[in-house]
TORKOL-4160 file (C-alpha; in steps of 0.2 Angstrom, whole numbers, padded with zeros to 4 digits, m for minus):
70
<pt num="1" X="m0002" Y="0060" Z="m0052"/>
<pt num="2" X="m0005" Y="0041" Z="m0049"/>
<pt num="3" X="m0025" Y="0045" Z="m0053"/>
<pt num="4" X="m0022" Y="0053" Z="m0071"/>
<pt num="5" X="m0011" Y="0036" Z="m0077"/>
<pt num="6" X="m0020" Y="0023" Z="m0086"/>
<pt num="7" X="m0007" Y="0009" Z="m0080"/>
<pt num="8" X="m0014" Y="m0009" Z="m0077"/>
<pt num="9" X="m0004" Y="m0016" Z="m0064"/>
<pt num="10" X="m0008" Y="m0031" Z="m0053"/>
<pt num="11" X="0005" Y="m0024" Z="m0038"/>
<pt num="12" X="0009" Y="m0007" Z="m0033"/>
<pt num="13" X="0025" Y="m0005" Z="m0023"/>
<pt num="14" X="0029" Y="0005" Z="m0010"/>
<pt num="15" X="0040" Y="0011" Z="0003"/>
<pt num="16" X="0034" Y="0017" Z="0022"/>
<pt num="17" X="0032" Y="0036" Z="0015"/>
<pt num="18" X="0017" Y="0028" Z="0003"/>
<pt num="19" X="0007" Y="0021" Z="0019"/>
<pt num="20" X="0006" Y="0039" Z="0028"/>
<pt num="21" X="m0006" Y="0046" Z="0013"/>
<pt num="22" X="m0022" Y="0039" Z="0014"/>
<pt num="23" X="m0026" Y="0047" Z="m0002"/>
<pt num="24" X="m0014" Y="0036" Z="m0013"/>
<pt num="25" X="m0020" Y="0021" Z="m0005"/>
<pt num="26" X="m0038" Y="0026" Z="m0007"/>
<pt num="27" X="m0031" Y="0027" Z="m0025"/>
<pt num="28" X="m0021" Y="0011" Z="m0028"/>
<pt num="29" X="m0035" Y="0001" Z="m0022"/>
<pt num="30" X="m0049" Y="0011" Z="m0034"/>
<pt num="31" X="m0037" Y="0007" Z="m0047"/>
<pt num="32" X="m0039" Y="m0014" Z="m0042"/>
<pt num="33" X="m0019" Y="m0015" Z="m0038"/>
<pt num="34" X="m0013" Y="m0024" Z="m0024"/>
<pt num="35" X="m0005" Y="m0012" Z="m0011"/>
<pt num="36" X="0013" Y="m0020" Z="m0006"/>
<pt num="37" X="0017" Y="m0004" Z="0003"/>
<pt num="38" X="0024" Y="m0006" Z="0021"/>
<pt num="39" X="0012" Y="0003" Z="0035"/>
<pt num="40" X="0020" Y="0003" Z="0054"/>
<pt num="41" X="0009" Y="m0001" Z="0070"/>
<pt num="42" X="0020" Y="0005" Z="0084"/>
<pt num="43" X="0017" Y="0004" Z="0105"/>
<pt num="44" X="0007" Y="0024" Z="0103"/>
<pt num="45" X="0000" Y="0024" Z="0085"/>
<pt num="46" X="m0011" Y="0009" Z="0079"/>
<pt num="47" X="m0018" Y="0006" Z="0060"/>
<pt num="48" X="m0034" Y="0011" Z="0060"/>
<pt num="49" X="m0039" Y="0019" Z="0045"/>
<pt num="50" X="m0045" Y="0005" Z="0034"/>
<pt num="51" X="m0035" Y="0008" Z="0020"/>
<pt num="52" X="m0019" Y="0007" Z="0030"/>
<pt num="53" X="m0027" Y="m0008" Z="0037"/>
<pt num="54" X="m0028" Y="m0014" Z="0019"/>
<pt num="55" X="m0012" Y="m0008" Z="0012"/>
<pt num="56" X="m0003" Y="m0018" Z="0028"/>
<pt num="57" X="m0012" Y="m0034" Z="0025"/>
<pt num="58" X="m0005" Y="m0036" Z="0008"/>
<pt num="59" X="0009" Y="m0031" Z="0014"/>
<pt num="60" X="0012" Y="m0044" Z="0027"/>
<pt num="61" X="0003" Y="m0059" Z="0015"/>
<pt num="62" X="0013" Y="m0054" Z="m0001"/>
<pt num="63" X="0030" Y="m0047" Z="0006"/>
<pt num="64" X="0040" Y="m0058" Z="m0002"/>
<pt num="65" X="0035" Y="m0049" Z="m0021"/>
<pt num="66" X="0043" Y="m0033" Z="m0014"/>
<pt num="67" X="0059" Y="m0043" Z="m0007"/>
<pt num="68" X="0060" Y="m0049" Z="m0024"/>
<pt num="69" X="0062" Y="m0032" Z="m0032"/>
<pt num="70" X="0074" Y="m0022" Z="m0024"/>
């Protein structure tokens, strides 16, 4: 769905369920958006993938932009 809309966006937002699918960050990040998307890095399961990586980057630096909107 998100790779046949022709939005220009600066910030995609999401919630935790976004970070699990590696193919709509892969997508997010084609499309030049900013991933604010929250991606969880527990005691058993690290962030390794590098788009999950990326996604809770801009997360952590630009939090504040998803704070605002809900």
């Amino acid at each position: 769905m998100l790779s046949k809309l022709n939005i220009r966006a600066k910030y995609f937002l999401g919630d935790a369920y976004y970070g699990k699918s590696v193919e709509i960050l892969k997508l997010v990040k084609e499309k030049g958006m900013s991933g604010i998307i929250p991606v969880r890095d527990t005691i058993h399961t690290r962030v390794r993938n590098n788009y999950r990586l990326w996604a809770k980057r801009n997360y952590e630096k630009k939090r504040d932009i998803q704070e605002k909107q809900v």
